[in-house]
C-alpha positions in Angstrom: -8.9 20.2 -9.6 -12.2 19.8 -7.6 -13.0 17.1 -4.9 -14.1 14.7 -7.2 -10.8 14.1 -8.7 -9.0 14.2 -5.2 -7.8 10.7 -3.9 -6.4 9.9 -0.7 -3.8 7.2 -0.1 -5.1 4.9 2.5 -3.9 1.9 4.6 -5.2 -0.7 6.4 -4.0 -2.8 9.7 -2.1 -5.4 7.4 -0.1 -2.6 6.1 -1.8 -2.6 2.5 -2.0 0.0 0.6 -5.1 2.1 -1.7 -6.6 5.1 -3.0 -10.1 6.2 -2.1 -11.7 9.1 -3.9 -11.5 12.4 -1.1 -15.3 13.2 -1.7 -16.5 9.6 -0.1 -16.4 8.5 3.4 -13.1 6.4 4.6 -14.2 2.4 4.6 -14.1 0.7 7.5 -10.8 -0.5 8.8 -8.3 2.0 6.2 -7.1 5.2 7.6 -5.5 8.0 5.5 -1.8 8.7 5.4 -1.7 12.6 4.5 -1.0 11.6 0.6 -3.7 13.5 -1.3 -3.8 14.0 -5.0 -4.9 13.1 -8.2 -5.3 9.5 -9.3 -2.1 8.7 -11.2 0.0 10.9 -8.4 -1.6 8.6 -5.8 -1.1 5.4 -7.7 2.6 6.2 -8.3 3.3 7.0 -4.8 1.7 3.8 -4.1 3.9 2.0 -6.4 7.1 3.9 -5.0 6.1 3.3 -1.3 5.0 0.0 -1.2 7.3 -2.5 -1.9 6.7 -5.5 -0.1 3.0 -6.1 -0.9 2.7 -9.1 1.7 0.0 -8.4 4.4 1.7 -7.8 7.3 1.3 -10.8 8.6 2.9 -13.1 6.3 6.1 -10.8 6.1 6.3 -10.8 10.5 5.8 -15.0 10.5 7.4 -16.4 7.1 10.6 -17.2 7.6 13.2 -15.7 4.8 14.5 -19.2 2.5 18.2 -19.5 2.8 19.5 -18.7 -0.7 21.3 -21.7 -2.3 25.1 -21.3 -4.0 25.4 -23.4 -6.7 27.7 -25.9 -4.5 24.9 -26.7 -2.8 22.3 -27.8 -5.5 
């Protein structure tokens, strides 16, 4: 497998997640994680690792909704 068809996983400062081929400069503002690989490998380690896909900022300042029992509808 050649450069071309390397990806790195990458994440931003509001914790989200993407892959960005290996052979182009990083984009401003996302930073590598050490996941290399092929497309589908990155995109499934995405999809493993990332489960809360809120920015980081919603998930630190919206507060959890209390769950309702059925007595209380």
């Amino acid at each position: 497998m050649d450069s071309k068809n390397l990806y790195d996983v990458v994440v931003n400062e509001q914790e989200q997640y993407s892959l960005w081929n290996n052979d182009r400069p990083m984009p401003g503002g996302w930073g590598s994680i050490g996941v290399t690989g092929s497309q589908a490998f990155c995109l499934d380690w995405i999809q493993t690792n990332w489960l809360d896909q809120r920015p980081k900022f919603l998930r630190e300042n919206v507060v959890p909704r209390k769950t309702l029992s059925v007595e209380e509808l």
